[in-house]
N, C-alpha and C positions, 0 to 999 in steps of 0.2 A: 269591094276588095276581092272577092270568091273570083269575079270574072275576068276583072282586068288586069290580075296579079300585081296588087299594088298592097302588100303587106307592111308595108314603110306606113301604112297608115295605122297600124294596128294601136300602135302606143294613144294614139290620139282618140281614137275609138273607146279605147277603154277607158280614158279619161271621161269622155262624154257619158259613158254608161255609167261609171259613178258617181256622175255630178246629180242624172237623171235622177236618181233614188230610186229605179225600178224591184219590187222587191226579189225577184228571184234569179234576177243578172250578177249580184255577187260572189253567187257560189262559182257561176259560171265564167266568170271573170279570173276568180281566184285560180279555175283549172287550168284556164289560158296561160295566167301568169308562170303557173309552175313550170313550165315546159316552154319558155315564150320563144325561145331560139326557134324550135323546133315548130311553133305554130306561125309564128313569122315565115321561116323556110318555105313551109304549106301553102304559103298564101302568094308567096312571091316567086318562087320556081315553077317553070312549066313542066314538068314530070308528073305524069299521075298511076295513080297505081287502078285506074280504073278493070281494064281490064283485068286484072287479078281479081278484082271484085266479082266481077262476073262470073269469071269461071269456078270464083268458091262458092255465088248464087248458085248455077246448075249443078255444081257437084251435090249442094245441099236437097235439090229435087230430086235427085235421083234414087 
């Protein structure tokens, strides 16, 4: 999903992770949910805010 921008898979994914029973994917799951528009969006739009990361990495070394 991260690579291909296929966030249309998201719902289905998190169906798999609760079926799993893994024990500390709930919580994680739960976060996802809150905000799902927005983590959808993330995963299926090519915009990154990469660069912005960066530059608040080195401003952070400095």
């Amino acid at each position: 999903m991260l690579t291909q921008l296929q966030g249309d898979q998201l719902p289905q994914w998190i169906k798999a992770v609760r079926a799993d029973g893994l024990p500390s994917f709930p919580a994680f799951v739960n976060g996802l949910e809150g905000d799902l528009a927005a983590v959808t969006a993330g995963l299926t739009l090519p915009w990154s805010s990469g660069i912005v990361d960066r530059i608040k990495m080195v401003k952070r070394q400095m």
